[in-house]
C-alpha positions in Angstrom: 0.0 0.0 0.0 2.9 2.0 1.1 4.4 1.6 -2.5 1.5 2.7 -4.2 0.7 5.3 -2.3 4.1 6.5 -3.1 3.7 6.2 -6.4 0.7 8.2 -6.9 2.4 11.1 -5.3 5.3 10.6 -8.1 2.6 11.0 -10.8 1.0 14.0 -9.1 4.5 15.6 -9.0 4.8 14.7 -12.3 2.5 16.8 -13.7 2.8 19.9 -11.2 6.2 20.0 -11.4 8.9 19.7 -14.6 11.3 17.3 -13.2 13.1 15.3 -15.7 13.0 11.8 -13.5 10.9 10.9 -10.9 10.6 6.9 -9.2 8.8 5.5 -6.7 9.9 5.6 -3.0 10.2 2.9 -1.2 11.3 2.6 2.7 12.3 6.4 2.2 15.1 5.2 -0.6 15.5 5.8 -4.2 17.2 3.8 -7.1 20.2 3.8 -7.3 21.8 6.8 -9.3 18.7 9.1 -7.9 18.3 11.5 -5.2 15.3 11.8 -2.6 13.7 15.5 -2.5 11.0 17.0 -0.7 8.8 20.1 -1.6 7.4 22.0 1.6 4.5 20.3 2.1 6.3 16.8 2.3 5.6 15.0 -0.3 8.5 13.2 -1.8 10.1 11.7 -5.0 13.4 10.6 -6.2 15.1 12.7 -9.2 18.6 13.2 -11.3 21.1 15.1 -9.7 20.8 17.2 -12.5 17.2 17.9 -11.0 18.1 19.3 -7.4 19.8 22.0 -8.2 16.7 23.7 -9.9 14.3 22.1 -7.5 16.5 24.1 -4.4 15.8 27.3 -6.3 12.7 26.5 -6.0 11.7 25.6 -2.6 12.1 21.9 -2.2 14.6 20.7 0.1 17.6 17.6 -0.4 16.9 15.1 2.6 20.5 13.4 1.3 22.4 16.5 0.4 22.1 20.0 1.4 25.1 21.9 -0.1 25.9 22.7 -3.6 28.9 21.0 -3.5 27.7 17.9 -2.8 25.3 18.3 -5.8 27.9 19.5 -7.8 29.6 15.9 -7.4 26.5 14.2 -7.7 25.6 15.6 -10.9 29.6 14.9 -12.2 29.0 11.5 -11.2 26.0 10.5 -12.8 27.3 12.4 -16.2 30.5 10.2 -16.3 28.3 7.1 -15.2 26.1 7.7 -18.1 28.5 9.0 -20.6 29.3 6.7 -23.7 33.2 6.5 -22.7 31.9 5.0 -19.2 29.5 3.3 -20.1 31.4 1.0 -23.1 34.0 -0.5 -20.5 34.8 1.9 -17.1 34.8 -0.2 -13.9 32.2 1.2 -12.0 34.4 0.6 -8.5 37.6 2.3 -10.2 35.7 5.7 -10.6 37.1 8.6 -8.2 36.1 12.3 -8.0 37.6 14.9 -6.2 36.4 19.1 -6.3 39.4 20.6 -7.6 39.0 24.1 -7.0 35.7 26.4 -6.6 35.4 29.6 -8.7 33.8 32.6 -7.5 31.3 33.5 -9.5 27.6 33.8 -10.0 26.4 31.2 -9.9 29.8 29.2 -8.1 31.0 26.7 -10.8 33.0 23.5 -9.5 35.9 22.2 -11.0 35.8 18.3 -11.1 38.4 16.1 -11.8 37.0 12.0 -12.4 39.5 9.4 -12.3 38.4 6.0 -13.6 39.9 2.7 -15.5 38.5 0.7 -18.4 39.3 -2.5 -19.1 38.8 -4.2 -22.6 39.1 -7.9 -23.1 41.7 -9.5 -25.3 41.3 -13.0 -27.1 44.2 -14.8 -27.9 43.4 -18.8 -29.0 40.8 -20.3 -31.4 38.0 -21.1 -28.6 37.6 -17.3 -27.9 39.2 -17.8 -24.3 39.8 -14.5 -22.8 44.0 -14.3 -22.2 44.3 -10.9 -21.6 42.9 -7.4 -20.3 43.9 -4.3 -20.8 43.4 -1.7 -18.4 44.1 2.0 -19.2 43.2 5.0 -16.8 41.7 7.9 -17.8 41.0 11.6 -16.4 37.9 13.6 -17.4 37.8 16.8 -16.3 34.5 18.6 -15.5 32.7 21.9 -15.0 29.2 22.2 -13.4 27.6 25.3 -12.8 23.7 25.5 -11.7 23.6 21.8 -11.4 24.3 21.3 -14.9 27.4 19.9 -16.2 28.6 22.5 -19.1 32.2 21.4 -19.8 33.8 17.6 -19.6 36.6 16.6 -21.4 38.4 13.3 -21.3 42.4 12.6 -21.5 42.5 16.7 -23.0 41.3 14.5 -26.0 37.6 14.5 -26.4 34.7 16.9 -25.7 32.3 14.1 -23.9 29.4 16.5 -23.9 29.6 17.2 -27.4 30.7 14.0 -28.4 33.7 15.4 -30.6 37.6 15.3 -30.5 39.2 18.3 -28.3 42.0 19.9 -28.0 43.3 22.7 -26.5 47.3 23.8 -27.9 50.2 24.0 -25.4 51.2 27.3 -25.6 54.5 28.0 -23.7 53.6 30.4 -21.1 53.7 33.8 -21.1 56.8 36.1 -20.7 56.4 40.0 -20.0 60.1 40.5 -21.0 60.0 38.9 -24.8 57.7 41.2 -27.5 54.4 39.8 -28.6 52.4 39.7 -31.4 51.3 43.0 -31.2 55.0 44.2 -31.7 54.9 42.3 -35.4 52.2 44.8 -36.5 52.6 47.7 -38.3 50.9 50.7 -36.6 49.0 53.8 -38.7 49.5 57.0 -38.9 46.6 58.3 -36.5 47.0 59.5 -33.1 44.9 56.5 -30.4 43.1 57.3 -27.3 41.6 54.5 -25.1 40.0 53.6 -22.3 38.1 50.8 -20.5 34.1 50.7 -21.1 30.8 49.2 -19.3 28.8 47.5 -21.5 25.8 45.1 -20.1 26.8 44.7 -17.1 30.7 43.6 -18.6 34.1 45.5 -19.5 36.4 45.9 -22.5 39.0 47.9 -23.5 38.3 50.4 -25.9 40.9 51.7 -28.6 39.7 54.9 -31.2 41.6 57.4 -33.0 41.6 60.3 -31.1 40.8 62.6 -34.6 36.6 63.3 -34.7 35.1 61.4 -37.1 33.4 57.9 -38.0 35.4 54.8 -38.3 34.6 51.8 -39.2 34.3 49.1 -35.8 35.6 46.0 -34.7 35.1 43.3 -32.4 39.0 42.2 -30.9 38.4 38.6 -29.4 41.3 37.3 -27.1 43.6 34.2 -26.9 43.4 31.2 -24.5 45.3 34.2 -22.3 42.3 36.0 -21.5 42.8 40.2 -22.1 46.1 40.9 -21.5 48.4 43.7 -22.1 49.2 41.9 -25.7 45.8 42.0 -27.1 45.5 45.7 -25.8 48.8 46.8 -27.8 47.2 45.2 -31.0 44.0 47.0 -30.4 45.8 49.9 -30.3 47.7 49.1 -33.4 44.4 48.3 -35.4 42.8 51.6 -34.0 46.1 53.5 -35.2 44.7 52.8 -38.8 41.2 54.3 -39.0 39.4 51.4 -36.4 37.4 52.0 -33.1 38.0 48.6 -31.8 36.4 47.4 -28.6 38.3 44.1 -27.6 36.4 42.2 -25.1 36.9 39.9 -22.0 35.2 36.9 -22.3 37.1 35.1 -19.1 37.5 38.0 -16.4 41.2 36.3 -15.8 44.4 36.9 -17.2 46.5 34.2 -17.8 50.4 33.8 -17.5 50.5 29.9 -17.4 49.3 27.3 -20.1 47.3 25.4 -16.8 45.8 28.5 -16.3 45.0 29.4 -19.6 43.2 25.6 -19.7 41.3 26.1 -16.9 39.9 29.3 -18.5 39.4 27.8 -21.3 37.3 24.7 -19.6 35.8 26.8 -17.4 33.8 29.6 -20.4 30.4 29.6 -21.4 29.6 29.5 -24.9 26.2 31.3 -24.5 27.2 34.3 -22.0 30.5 34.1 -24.3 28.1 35.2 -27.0 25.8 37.5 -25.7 29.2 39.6 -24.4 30.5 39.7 -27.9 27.1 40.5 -29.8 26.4 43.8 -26.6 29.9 44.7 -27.6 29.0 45.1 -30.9 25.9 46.6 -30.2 27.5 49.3 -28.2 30.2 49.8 -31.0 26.8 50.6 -33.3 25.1 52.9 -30.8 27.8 54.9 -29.0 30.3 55.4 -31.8 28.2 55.4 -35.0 30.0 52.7 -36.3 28.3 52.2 -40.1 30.2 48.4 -40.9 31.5 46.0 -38.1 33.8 43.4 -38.3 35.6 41.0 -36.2 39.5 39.3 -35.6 40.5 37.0 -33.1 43.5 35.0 -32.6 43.1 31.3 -31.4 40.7 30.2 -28.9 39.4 33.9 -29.9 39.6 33.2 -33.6 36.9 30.3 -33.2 35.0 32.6 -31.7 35.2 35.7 -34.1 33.3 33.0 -36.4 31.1 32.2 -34.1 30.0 36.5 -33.5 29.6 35.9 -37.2 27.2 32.5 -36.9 25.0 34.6 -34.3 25.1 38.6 -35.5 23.8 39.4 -38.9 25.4 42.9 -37.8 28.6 42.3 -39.0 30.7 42.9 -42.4 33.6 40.9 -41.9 35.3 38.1 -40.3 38.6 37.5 -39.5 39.8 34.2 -38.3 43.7 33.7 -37.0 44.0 29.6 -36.5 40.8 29.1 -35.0 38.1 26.6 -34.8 36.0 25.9 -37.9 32.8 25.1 -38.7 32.2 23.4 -42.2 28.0 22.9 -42.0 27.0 24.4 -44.8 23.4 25.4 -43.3 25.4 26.8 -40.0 27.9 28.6 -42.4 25.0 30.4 -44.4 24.3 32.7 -42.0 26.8 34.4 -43.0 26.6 36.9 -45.9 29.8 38.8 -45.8 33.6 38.4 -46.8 35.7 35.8 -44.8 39.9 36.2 -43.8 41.6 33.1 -42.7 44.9 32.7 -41.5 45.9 28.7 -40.4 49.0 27.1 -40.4 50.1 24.1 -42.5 51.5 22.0 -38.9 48.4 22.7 -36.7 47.2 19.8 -35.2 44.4 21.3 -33.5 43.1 23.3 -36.7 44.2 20.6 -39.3 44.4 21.3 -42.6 41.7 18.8 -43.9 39.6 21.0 -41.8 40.3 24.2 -43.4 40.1 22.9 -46.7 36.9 21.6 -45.9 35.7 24.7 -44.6 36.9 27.3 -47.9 35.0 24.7 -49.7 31.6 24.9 -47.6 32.2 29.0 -48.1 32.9 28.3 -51.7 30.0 26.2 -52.3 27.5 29.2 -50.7 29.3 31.8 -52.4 30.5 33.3 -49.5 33.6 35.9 -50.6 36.9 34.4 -48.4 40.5 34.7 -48.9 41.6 31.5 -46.9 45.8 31.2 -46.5 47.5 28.3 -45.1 50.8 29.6 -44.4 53.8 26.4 -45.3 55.5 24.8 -42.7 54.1 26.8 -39.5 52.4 25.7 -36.8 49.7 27.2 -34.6 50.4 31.0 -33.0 53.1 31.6 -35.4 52.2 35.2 -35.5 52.8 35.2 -31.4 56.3 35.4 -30.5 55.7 34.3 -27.2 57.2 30.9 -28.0 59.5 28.7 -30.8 56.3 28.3 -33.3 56.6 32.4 -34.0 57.5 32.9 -37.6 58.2 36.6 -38.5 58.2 36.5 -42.2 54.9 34.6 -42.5 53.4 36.9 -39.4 54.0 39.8 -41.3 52.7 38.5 -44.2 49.5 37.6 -42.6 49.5 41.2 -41.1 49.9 43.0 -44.2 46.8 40.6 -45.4 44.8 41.8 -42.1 44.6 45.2 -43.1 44.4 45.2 -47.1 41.4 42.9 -46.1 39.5 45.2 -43.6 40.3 48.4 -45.8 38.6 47.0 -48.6 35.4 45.5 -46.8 35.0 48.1 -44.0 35.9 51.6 -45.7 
Protein backbone atom coordinates (compact mmCIF):
# COMPACT_ATOMS: atom_id res chain seq x y z
CA UNK A 1 0.00 0.00 0.00
CA UNK A 2 2.92 1.95 1.08
CA UNK A 3 4.43 1.59 -2.47
CA UNK A 4 1.47 2.66 -4.19
CA UNK A 5 0.72 5.31 -2.31
CA UNK A 6 4.09 6.50 -3.11
CA UNK A 7 3.72 6.22 -6.44
CA UNK A 8 0.72 8.23 -6.91
CA UNK A 9 2.39 11.06 -5.32
CA UNK A 10 5.26 10.57 -8.14
CA UNK A 11 2.59 10.96 -10.79
CA UNK A 12 0.99 13.98 -9.07
CA UNK A 13 4.50 15.55 -8.99
CA UNK A 14 4.85 14.70 -12.27
CA UNK A 15 2.46 16.83 -13.74
CA UNK A 16 2.77 19.92 -11.20
CA UNK A 17 6.18 19.97 -11.41
CA UNK A 18 8.85 19.70 -14.61
CA UNK A 19 11.32 17.32 -13.25
CA UNK A 20 13.11 15.26 -15.71
CA UNK A 21 13.04 11.84 -13.49
CA UNK A 22 10.87 10.85 -10.88
CA UNK A 23 10.59 6.94 -9.24
CA UNK A 24 8.84 5.48 -6.72
CA UNK A 25 9.92 5.59 -3.03
CA UNK A 26 10.20 2.86 -1.21
CA UNK A 27 11.34 2.60 2.69
CA UNK A 28 12.29 6.40 2.21
CA UNK A 29 15.13 5.17 -0.62
CA UNK A 30 15.51 5.80 -4.22
CA UNK A 31 17.20 3.78 -7.12
CA UNK A 32 20.19 3.81 -7.26
CA UNK A 33 21.84 6.81 -9.27
CA UNK A 34 18.66 9.08 -7.89
CA UNK A 35 18.33 11.52 -5.22
CA UNK A 36 15.29 11.84 -2.62
CA UNK A 37 13.71 15.51 -2.54
CA UNK A 38 11.01 17.01 -0.67
CA UNK A 39 8.76 20.13 -1.64
CA UNK A 40 7.42 21.97 1.56
CA UNK A 41 4.55 20.28 2.07
CA UNK A 42 6.31 16.83 2.32
CA UNK A 43 5.62 14.95 -0.34
CA UNK A 44 8.46 13.17 -1.81
CA UNK A 45 10.06 11.74 -4.98
CA UNK A 46 13.35 10.63 -6.24
CA UNK A 47 15.08 12.66 -9.22
CA UNK A 48 18.57 13.17 -11.34
CA UNK A 49 21.09 15.11 -9.74
CA UNK A 50 20.76 17.22 -12.53
CA UNK A 51 17.21 17.93 -10.98
CA UNK A 52 18.15 19.26 -7.38
CA UNK A 53 19.76 21.97 -8.21
CA UNK A 54 16.66 23.72 -9.88
CA UNK A 55 14.31 22.12 -7.53
CA UNK A 56 16.50 24.08 -4.38
CA UNK A 57 15.76 27.25 -6.35
CA UNK A 58 12.72 26.52 -5.99
CA UNK A 59 11.72 25.64 -2.56
CA UNK A 60 12.07 21.91 -2.20
CA UNK A 61 14.59 20.71 0.10
CA UNK A 62 17.59 17.64 -0.41
CA UNK A 63 16.93 15.12 2.57
CA UNK A 64 20.46 13.44 1.28
CA UNK A 65 22.41 16.51 0.39
CA UNK A 66 22.09 20.01 1.36
CA UNK A 67 25.14 21.89 -0.08
CA UNK A 68 25.92 22.69 -3.62
CA UNK A 69 28.90 20.96 -3.46
CA UNK A 70 27.70 17.89 -2.85
CA UNK A 71 25.26 18.28 -5.76
CA UNK A 72 27.88 19.52 -7.79
CA UNK A 73 29.65 15.88 -7.40
CA UNK A 74 26.52 14.23 -7.75
CA UNK A 75 25.56 15.56 -10.86
CA UNK A 76 29.56 14.92 -12.19
CA UNK A 77 29.03 11.54 -11.19
CA UNK A 78 25.97 10.46 -12.78
CA UNK A 79 27.30 12.41 -16.24
CA UNK A 80 30.52 10.22 -16.26
CA UNK A 81 28.27 7.12 -15.23
CA UNK A 82 26.12 7.69 -18.06
CA UNK A 83 28.50 9.01 -20.57
CA UNK A 84 29.34 6.71 -23.66
CA UNK A 85 33.19 6.49 -22.67
CA UNK A 86 31.88 5.03 -19.24
CA UNK A 87 29.52 3.31 -20.06
CA UNK A 88 31.41 1.04 -23.05
CA UNK A 89 34.00 -0.51 -20.55
CA UNK A 90 34.81 1.85 -17.10
CA UNK A 91 34.80 -0.22 -13.92
CA UNK A 92 32.22 1.17 -11.95
CA UNK A 93 34.42 0.60 -8.52
CA UNK A 94 37.60 2.33 -10.21
CA UNK A 95 35.72 5.72 -10.55
CA UNK A 96 37.13 8.56 -8.17
CA UNK A 97 36.05 12.34 -8.05
CA UNK A 98 37.59 14.86 -6.15
CA UNK A 99 36.41 19.13 -6.35
CA UNK A 100 39.41 20.57 -7.56
CA UNK A 101 38.96 24.08 -6.99
CA UNK A 102 35.73 26.42 -6.64
CA UNK A 103 35.41 29.65 -8.73
CA UNK A 104 33.85 32.60 -7.55
CA UNK A 105 31.31 33.54 -9.55
CA UNK A 106 27.60 33.79 -10.04
CA UNK A 107 26.40 31.24 -9.90
CA UNK A 108 29.77 29.23 -8.15
CA UNK A 109 31.01 26.68 -10.78
CA UNK A 110 33.04 23.54 -9.49
CA UNK A 111 35.88 22.25 -11.01
CA UNK A 112 35.82 18.34 -11.08
CA UNK A 113 38.43 16.10 -11.76
CA UNK A 114 36.98 11.97 -12.36
CA UNK A 115 39.46 9.43 -12.34
CA UNK A 116 38.39 5.98 -13.56
CA UNK A 117 39.92 2.71 -15.45
CA UNK A 118 38.48 0.65 -18.40
CA UNK A 119 39.33 -2.52 -19.06
CA UNK A 120 38.80 -4.24 -22.61
CA UNK A 121 39.09 -7.93 -23.10
CA UNK A 122 41.70 -9.48 -25.34
CA UNK A 123 41.31 -12.99 -27.10
CA UNK A 124 44.22 -14.76 -27.90
CA UNK A 125 43.38 -18.80 -29.02
CA UNK A 126 40.81 -20.31 -31.39
CA UNK A 127 37.97 -21.06 -28.60
CA UNK A 128 37.62 -17.31 -27.93
CA UNK A 129 39.18 -17.84 -24.32
CA UNK A 130 39.82 -14.54 -22.76
CA UNK A 131 43.97 -14.32 -22.23
CA UNK A 132 44.33 -10.95 -21.60
CA UNK A 133 42.94 -7.39 -20.32
CA UNK A 134 43.95 -4.31 -20.82
CA UNK A 135 43.42 -1.75 -18.35
CA UNK A 136 44.10 1.95 -19.24
CA UNK A 137 43.18 4.95 -16.79
CA UNK A 138 41.69 7.86 -17.84
CA UNK A 139 40.96 11.55 -16.38
CA UNK A 140 37.93 13.56 -17.38
CA UNK A 141 37.79 16.85 -16.34
CA UNK A 142 34.55 18.59 -15.52
CA UNK A 143 32.66 21.94 -15.00
CA UNK A 144 29.25 22.18 -13.35
CA UNK A 145 27.56 25.26 -12.75
CA UNK A 146 23.68 25.51 -11.66
CA UNK A 147 23.55 21.77 -11.43
CA UNK A 148 24.31 21.35 -14.90
CA UNK A 149 27.43 19.89 -16.21
CA UNK A 150 28.63 22.53 -19.08
CA UNK A 151 32.22 21.39 -19.80
CA UNK A 152 33.78 17.56 -19.56
CA UNK A 153 36.57 16.63 -21.40
CA UNK A 154 38.37 13.35 -21.31
CA UNK A 155 42.37 12.64 -21.45
CA UNK A 156 42.51 16.68 -22.97
CA UNK A 157 41.35 14.55 -26.04
CA UNK A 158 37.64 14.51 -26.39
CA UNK A 159 34.66 16.87 -25.69
CA UNK A 160 32.32 14.06 -23.92
CA UNK A 161 29.43 16.55 -23.95
CA UNK A 162 29.64 17.21 -27.38
CA UNK A 163 30.69 14.04 -28.44
CA UNK A 164 33.73 15.41 -30.60
CA UNK A 165 37.58 15.33 -30.51
CA UNK A 166 39.22 18.30 -28.30
CA UNK A 167 42.04 19.93 -27.97
CA UNK A 168 43.34 22.74 -26.50
CA UNK A 169 47.29 23.80 -27.87
CA UNK A 170 50.16 23.96 -25.42
CA UNK A 171 51.17 27.30 -25.57
CA UNK A 172 54.48 28.04 -23.72
CA UNK A 173 53.58 30.41 -21.06
CA UNK A 174 53.74 33.76 -21.07
CA UNK A 175 56.85 36.10 -20.66
CA UNK A 176 56.39 39.97 -19.99
CA UNK A 177 60.09 40.47 -21.04
CA UNK A 178 60.01 38.87 -24.80
CA UNK A 179 57.75 41.20 -27.47
CA UNK A 180 54.43 39.79 -28.58
CA UNK A 181 52.44 39.68 -31.37
CA UNK A 182 51.28 43.04 -31.19
CA UNK A 183 54.99 44.23 -31.71
CA UNK A 184 54.89 42.31 -35.44
CA UNK A 185 52.18 44.78 -36.50
CA UNK A 186 52.57 47.74 -38.26
CA UNK A 187 50.90 50.72 -36.64
CA UNK A 188 49.04 53.78 -38.73
CA UNK A 189 49.49 56.99 -38.93
CA UNK A 190 46.57 58.26 -36.52
CA UNK A 191 46.96 59.47 -33.08
CA UNK A 192 44.87 56.54 -30.43
CA UNK A 193 43.10 57.31 -27.28
CA UNK A 194 41.58 54.46 -25.13
CA UNK A 195 40.04 53.62 -22.32
CA UNK A 196 38.11 50.77 -20.52
CA UNK A 197 34.14 50.72 -21.12
CA UNK A 198 30.76 49.20 -19.27
CA UNK A 199 28.82 47.51 -21.55
CA UNK A 200 25.75 45.13 -20.09
CA UNK A 201 26.79 44.70 -17.15
CA UNK A 202 30.75 43.60 -18.64
CA UNK A 203 34.13 45.51 -19.54
CA UNK A 204 36.41 45.90 -22.55
CA UNK A 205 38.95 47.85 -23.48
CA UNK A 206 38.30 50.44 -25.94
CA UNK A 207 40.86 51.73 -28.57
CA UNK A 208 39.68 54.87 -31.23
CA UNK A 209 41.56 57.43 -33.01
CA UNK A 210 41.64 60.31 -31.08
CA UNK A 211 40.79 62.61 -34.56
CA UNK A 212 36.57 63.26 -34.67
CA UNK A 213 35.09 61.39 -37.06
CA UNK A 214 33.35 57.93 -37.98
CA UNK A 215 35.36 54.77 -38.34
CA UNK A 216 34.63 51.77 -39.20
CA UNK A 217 34.34 49.14 -35.76
CA UNK A 218 35.61 45.98 -34.74
CA UNK A 219 35.13 43.28 -32.37
CA UNK A 220 38.95 42.17 -30.91
CA UNK A 221 38.41 38.59 -29.36
CA UNK A 222 41.26 37.26 -27.12
CA UNK A 223 43.59 34.18 -26.91
CA UNK A 224 43.35 31.19 -24.53
CA UNK A 225 45.33 34.23 -22.31
CA UNK A 226 42.27 35.98 -21.47
CA UNK A 227 42.84 40.18 -22.08
CA UNK A 228 46.07 40.92 -21.50
CA UNK A 229 48.39 43.66 -22.12
CA UNK A 230 49.24 41.95 -25.74
CA UNK A 231 45.78 42.03 -27.13
CA UNK A 232 45.51 45.73 -25.79
CA UNK A 233 48.79 46.77 -27.78
CA UNK A 234 47.21 45.17 -31.01
CA UNK A 235 44.04 46.98 -30.43
CA UNK A 236 45.77 49.95 -30.26
CA UNK A 237 47.70 49.10 -33.41
CA UNK A 238 44.38 48.28 -35.36
CA UNK A 239 42.77 51.55 -33.96
CA UNK A 240 46.06 53.49 -35.21
CA UNK A 241 44.71 52.75 -38.84
CA UNK A 242 41.20 54.33 -39.02
CA UNK A 243 39.39 51.42 -36.41
CA UNK A 244 37.37 52.03 -33.10
CA UNK A 245 37.95 48.61 -31.82
CA UNK A 246 36.38 47.37 -28.57
CA UNK A 247 38.32 44.11 -27.56
CA UNK A 248 36.37 42.23 -25.05
CA UNK A 249 36.94 39.88 -22.04
CA UNK A 250 35.22 36.88 -22.32
CA UNK A 251 37.11 35.07 -19.14
CA UNK A 252 37.46 37.99 -16.41
CA UNK A 253 41.17 36.26 -15.82
CA UNK A 254 44.37 36.90 -17.23
CA UNK A 255 46.49 34.16 -17.83
CA UNK A 256 50.35 33.80 -17.49
CA UNK A 257 50.54 29.86 -17.35
CA UNK A 258 49.27 27.30 -20.05
CA UNK A 259 47.31 25.41 -16.78
CA UNK A 260 45.76 28.46 -16.25
CA UNK A 261 45.04 29.45 -19.62
CA UNK A 262 43.22 25.64 -19.72
CA UNK A 263 41.32 26.14 -16.94
CA UNK A 264 39.86 29.32 -18.47
CA UNK A 265 39.39 27.81 -21.27
CA UNK A 266 37.30 24.71 -19.62
CA UNK A 267 35.77 26.85 -17.35
CA UNK A 268 33.78 29.61 -20.37
CA UNK A 269 30.42 29.57 -21.37
CA UNK A 270 29.59 29.49 -24.94
CA UNK A 271 26.18 31.29 -24.54
CA UNK A 272 27.20 34.27 -21.98
CA UNK A 273 30.50 34.10 -24.27
CA UNK A 274 28.12 35.17 -27.02
CA UNK A 275 25.81 37.49 -25.72
CA UNK A 276 29.18 39.57 -24.38
CA UNK A 277 30.53 39.68 -27.90
CA UNK A 278 27.12 40.48 -29.79
CA UNK A 279 26.41 43.80 -26.57
CA UNK A 280 29.94 44.66 -27.60
CA UNK A 281 28.96 45.11 -30.86
CA UNK A 282 25.92 46.63 -30.21
CA UNK A 283 27.51 49.25 -28.24
CA UNK A 284 30.23 49.76 -31.03
CA UNK A 285 26.76 50.62 -33.30
CA UNK A 286 25.09 52.88 -30.78
CA UNK A 287 27.80 54.89 -28.99
CA UNK A 288 30.25 55.44 -31.79
CA UNK A 289 28.22 55.43 -35.04
CA UNK A 290 29.98 52.73 -36.26
CA UNK A 291 28.31 52.18 -40.07
CA UNK A 292 30.15 48.41 -40.87
CA UNK A 293 31.52 46.01 -38.08
CA UNK A 294 33.78 43.36 -38.33
CA UNK A 295 35.58 40.99 -36.22
CA UNK A 296 39.46 39.29 -35.60
CA UNK A 297 40.55 36.99 -33.08
CA UNK A 298 43.47 35.04 -32.57
CA UNK A 299 43.10 31.35 -31.43
CA UNK A 300 40.72 30.23 -28.93
CA UNK A 301 39.41 33.95 -29.91
CA UNK A 302 39.59 33.25 -33.58
CA UNK A 303 36.90 30.27 -33.24
CA UNK A 304 34.96 32.63 -31.67
CA UNK A 305 35.22 35.66 -34.08
CA UNK A 306 33.25 33.04 -36.41
CA UNK A 307 31.09 32.25 -34.09
CA UNK A 308 30.01 36.50 -33.45
CA UNK A 309 29.65 35.86 -37.24
CA UNK A 310 27.16 32.47 -36.94
CA UNK A 311 25.04 34.60 -34.31
CA UNK A 312 25.07 38.60 -35.54
CA UNK A 313 23.80 39.37 -38.95
CA UNK A 314 25.42 42.89 -37.84
CA UNK A 315 28.56 42.25 -39.00
CA UNK A 316 30.69 42.90 -42.45
CA UNK A 317 33.58 40.89 -41.92
CA UNK A 318 35.35 38.10 -40.27
CA UNK A 319 38.62 37.49 -39.55
CA UNK A 320 39.81 34.23 -38.34
CA UNK A 321 43.75 33.70 -37.03
CA UNK A 322 43.96 29.60 -36.49
CA UNK A 323 40.83 29.09 -34.97
CA UNK A 324 38.09 26.64 -34.85
CA UNK A 325 35.99 25.91 -37.87
CA UNK A 326 32.77 25.13 -38.69
CA UNK A 327 32.18 23.41 -42.22
CA UNK A 328 27.97 22.95 -41.97
CA UNK A 329 27.04 24.36 -44.76
CA UNK A 330 23.41 25.41 -43.28
CA UNK A 331 25.43 26.77 -39.97
CA UNK A 332 27.92 28.56 -42.35
CA UNK A 333 24.97 30.43 -44.39
CA UNK A 334 24.25 32.69 -41.95
CA UNK A 335 26.79 34.41 -43.02
CA UNK A 336 26.59 36.90 -45.93
CA UNK A 337 29.83 38.77 -45.79
CA UNK A 338 33.58 38.39 -46.84
CA UNK A 339 35.74 35.81 -44.77
CA UNK A 340 39.95 36.22 -43.80
CA UNK A 341 41.59 33.07 -42.66
CA UNK A 342 44.85 32.65 -41.46
CA UNK A 343 45.87 28.68 -40.35
CA UNK A 344 48.97 27.10 -40.36
CA UNK A 345 50.14 24.07 -42.52
CA UNK A 346 51.45 22.02 -38.92
CA UNK A 347 48.43 22.72 -36.68
CA UNK A 348 47.21 19.77 -35.23
CA UNK A 349 44.38 21.32 -33.46
CA UNK A 350 43.06 23.29 -36.73
CA UNK A 351 44.15 20.58 -39.26
CA UNK A 352 44.44 21.29 -42.62
CA UNK A 353 41.66 18.85 -43.93
CA UNK A 354 39.61 21.04 -41.84
CA UNK A 355 40.29 24.24 -43.44
CA UNK A 356 40.08 22.88 -46.72
CA UNK A 357 36.85 21.58 -45.91
CA UNK A 358 35.73 24.69 -44.65
CA UNK A 359 36.87 27.35 -47.88
CA UNK A 360 35.02 24.70 -49.65
CA UNK A 361 31.61 24.93 -47.59
CA UNK A 362 32.24 28.96 -48.09
CA UNK A 363 32.90 28.28 -51.71
CA UNK A 364 29.97 26.24 -52.33
CA UNK A 365 27.49 29.20 -50.74
CA UNK A 366 29.34 31.83 -52.37
CA UNK A 367 30.49 33.28 -49.54
CA UNK A 368 33.64 35.87 -50.63
CA UNK A 369 36.85 34.42 -48.41
CA UNK A 370 40.45 34.72 -48.93
CA UNK A 371 41.63 31.53 -46.92
CA UNK A 372 45.75 31.16 -46.45
CA UNK A 373 47.46 28.29 -45.10
CA UNK A 374 50.79 29.57 -44.41
CA UNK A 375 53.76 26.40 -45.28
CA UNK A 376 55.49 24.85 -42.70
CA UNK A 377 54.13 26.80 -39.47
CA UNK A 378 52.41 25.73 -36.83
CA UNK A 379 49.66 27.21 -34.58
CA UNK A 380 50.41 31.02 -33.04
CA UNK A 381 53.07 31.57 -35.36
CA UNK A 382 52.15 35.19 -35.47
CA UNK A 383 52.78 35.19 -31.39
CA UNK A 384 56.34 35.44 -30.54
CA UNK A 385 55.74 34.26 -27.19
CA UNK A 386 57.24 30.88 -27.98
CA UNK A 387 59.50 28.67 -30.78
CA UNK A 388 56.27 28.31 -33.25
CA UNK A 389 56.57 32.41 -34.00
CA UNK A 390 57.49 32.94 -37.64
CA UNK A 391 58.24 36.64 -38.54
CA UNK A 392 58.21 36.54 -42.18
CA UNK A 393 54.91 34.57 -42.49
CA UNK A 394 53.41 36.88 -39.36
CA UNK A 395 54.03 39.81 -41.32
CA UNK A 396 52.70 38.50 -44.23
CA UNK A 397 49.48 37.58 -42.59
CA UNK A 398 49.53 41.18 -41.07
CA UNK A 399 49.88 43.04 -44.25
CA UNK A 400 46.83 40.58 -45.40
CA UNK A 401 44.79 41.81 -42.11
CA UNK A 402 44.63 45.22 -43.15
CA UNK A 403 44.40 45.17 -47.11
CA UNK A 404 41.36 42.86 -46.15
CA UNK A 405 39.54 45.22 -43.56
CA UNK A 406 40.28 48.40 -45.75
CA UNK A 407 38.60 46.99 -48.62
CA UNK A 408 35.44 45.45 -46.76
CA UNK A 409 35.01 48.10 -44.00
CA UNK A 410 35.87 51.58 -45.70
Amino acid sequence: MKKLLSIILGLVLIFSTPVLVYSAIEDGKCNEGLVLVAKINGNLACVKPTSVYPLLQRGWASHEQTDTAQISLDVASWFVKSSPTFAFDGIEDSLDLQIELVRESFPEQYVINAEFTSSQAGYGDRTGMVLAQVITSHTMNLVVSSGNVVSAIIDEKWDELNQKPWKVHDLPDVDSTITQNSDVTSGGDLKVETNLVDYDGTSGFLARPSDSGNYPGIVMIHEWWGLNDNIKDTAKELASHGYVVLAVDLFGDVATTSDHARELVTSFEQESGTSNMNSAAEFLIENHNVEKLGSIGWCFGGGQSLKLGLNNPEMDATVIYYGQLVSDTEELSKIDWPVLGIFAELDQGIPVDSVNAFESSLNELDISNDINIYPGVDHAFANPTGERYAPAEADDAWEKTLEFLENTLK
